[in-house]
C-alpha positions in Angstrom: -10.8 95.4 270.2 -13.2 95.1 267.3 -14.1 98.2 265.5 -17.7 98.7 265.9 -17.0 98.0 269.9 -14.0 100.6 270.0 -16.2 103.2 268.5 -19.0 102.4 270.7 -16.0 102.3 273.9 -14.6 105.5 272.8 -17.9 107.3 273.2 -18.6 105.8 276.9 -14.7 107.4 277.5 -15.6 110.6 276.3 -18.5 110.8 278.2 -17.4 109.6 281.8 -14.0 111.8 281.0 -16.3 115.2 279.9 -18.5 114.1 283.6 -15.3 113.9 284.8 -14.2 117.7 283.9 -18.2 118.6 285.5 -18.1 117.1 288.6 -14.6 118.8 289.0 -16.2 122.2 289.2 -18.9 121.4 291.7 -18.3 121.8 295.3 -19.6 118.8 298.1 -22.7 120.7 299.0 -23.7 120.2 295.5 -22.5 116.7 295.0 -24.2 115.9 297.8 -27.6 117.7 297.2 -30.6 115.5 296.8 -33.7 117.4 295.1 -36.4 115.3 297.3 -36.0 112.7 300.5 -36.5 110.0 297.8 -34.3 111.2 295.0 -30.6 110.5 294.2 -27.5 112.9 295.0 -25.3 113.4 292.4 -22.8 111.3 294.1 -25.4 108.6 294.5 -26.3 108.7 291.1 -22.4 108.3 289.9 -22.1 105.1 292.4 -25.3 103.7 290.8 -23.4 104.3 286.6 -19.9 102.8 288.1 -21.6 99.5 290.1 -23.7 99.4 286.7 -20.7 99.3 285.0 -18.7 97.0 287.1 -21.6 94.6 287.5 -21.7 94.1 283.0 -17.6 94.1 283.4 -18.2 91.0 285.9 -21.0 89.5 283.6 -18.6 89.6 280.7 -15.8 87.8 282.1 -18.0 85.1 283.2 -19.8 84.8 279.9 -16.7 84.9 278.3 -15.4 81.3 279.7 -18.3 79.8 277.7 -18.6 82.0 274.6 -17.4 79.3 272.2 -20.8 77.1 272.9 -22.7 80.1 273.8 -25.3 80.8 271.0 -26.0 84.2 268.9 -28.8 86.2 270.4 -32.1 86.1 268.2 -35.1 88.4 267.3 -36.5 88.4 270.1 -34.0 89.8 272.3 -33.1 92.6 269.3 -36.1 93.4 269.9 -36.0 93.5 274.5 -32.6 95.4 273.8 -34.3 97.6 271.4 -36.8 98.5 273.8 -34.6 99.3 276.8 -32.9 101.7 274.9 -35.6 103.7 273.4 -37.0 103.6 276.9 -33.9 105.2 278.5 -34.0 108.0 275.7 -37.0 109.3 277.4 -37.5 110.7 280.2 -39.9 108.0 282.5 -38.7 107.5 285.5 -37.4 103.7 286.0 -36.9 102.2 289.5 -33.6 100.7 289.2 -33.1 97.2 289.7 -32.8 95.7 293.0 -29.2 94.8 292.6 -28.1 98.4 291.6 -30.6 100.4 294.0 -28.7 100.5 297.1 -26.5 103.7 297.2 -24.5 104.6 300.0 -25.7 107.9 301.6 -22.2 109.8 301.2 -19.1 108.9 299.3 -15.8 110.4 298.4 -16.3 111.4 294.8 -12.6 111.0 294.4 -12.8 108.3 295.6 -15.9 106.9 292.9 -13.8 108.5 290.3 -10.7 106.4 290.9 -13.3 103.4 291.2 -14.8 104.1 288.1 -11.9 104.3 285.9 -10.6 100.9 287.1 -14.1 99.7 286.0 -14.0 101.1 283.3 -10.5 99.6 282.1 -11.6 96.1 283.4 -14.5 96.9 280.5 -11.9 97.8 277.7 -10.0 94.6 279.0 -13.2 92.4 278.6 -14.2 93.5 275.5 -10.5 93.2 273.6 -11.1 89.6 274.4 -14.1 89.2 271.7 -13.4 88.4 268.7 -16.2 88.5 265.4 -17.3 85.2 266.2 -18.6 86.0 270.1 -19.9 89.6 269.7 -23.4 88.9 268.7 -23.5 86.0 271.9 -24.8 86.9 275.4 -22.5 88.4 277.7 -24.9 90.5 279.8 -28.2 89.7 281.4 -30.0 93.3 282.2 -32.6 92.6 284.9 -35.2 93.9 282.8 -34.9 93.3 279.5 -32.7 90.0 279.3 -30.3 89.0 277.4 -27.7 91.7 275.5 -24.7 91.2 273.6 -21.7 93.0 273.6 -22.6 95.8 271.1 -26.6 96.0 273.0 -24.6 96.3 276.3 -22.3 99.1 275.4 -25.7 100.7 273.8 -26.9 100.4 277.1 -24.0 101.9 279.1 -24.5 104.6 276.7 -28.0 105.4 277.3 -28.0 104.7 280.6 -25.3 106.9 281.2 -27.2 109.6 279.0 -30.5 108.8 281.2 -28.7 109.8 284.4 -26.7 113.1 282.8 -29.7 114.6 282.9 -30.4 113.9 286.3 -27.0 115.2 287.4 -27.2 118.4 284.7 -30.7 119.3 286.4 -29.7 118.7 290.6 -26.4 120.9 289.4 -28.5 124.0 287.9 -30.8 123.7 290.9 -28.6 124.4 293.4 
């Protein structure tokens, strides 16, 4: 994998492994807790990150099969990626895209856990197949902003990750 994308897949590792040690500690009341009738669970909120996840991992391989006459993103959608990830810094409340919205009402957490670090190395498997002529091509369309390549999605994943911690660190100290 190439350097700057190992870093950035190291960090998303660390993360979903210190989540991991978290959600560990919490019992199912808590898991399963939603803060208002309209509001996410903590469970709900982890299905959301790992259908994100495996939804880029299926982009990826799909984009891959033309990355050769694919061309190298431009300015403008620098600037889309740029945007979406200063916007999930903060703290406004997005409604997620339709495609990742739907969340089941209970899961096994286990069970999202197992899913999640399949997912996850599906991702590491996608990305060792770049190489430093494809990483600044489109492999993932976010509905939103557009077009990202493979550095702008795992920025994404990052913050989007982050943007949902927060949600699960605050429905675990309310309860």
């Amino acid at each position: 994998m190439l350097q700057n994308l190992h870093h950035k897949f190291i960090l998303l590792e660390e993360e979903r492994t210190e989540l991991f040690t978290k959600l560990e500690k919490l019992d199912g009341r808590i898991l399963n807790y939603k803060p208002a009738a309209d509001k996410w669970s903590i469970v709900q909120i982890v299905f959301h990150l790992v259908k994100t996840e495996k939804l880029v991992v299926i982009s990826i391989n799909r984009e891959l099969k033309n990355i050769d006459t694919s061309k190298k993103l431009g300015m403008k959608e620098r600037l889309s990626a740029l945007l979406l990830n200063t916007a999930l810094k903060t703290n406004f409340k997005f409604k997620a895209p339709e495609i990742v919205r739907n969340v089941p009402v209970e899961y096994d957490i286990n069970e999202l856990i197992t899913k999640w670090i399949t997912v996850r190395n599906n991702l590491k498997q996608a990305l060792e197949k770049l190489n430093s002529d494809s990483i600044n091509k489109f492999v993932f369309e976010h509905p939103y902003s557009g077009k990202l390549d493979a550095v702008q999605t795992l920025n994404f994943l990052h913050n989007h990750f982050n943007h949902h911690l927060k949600q699960i660190e605050k429905i675990s100290t309310e309860c």
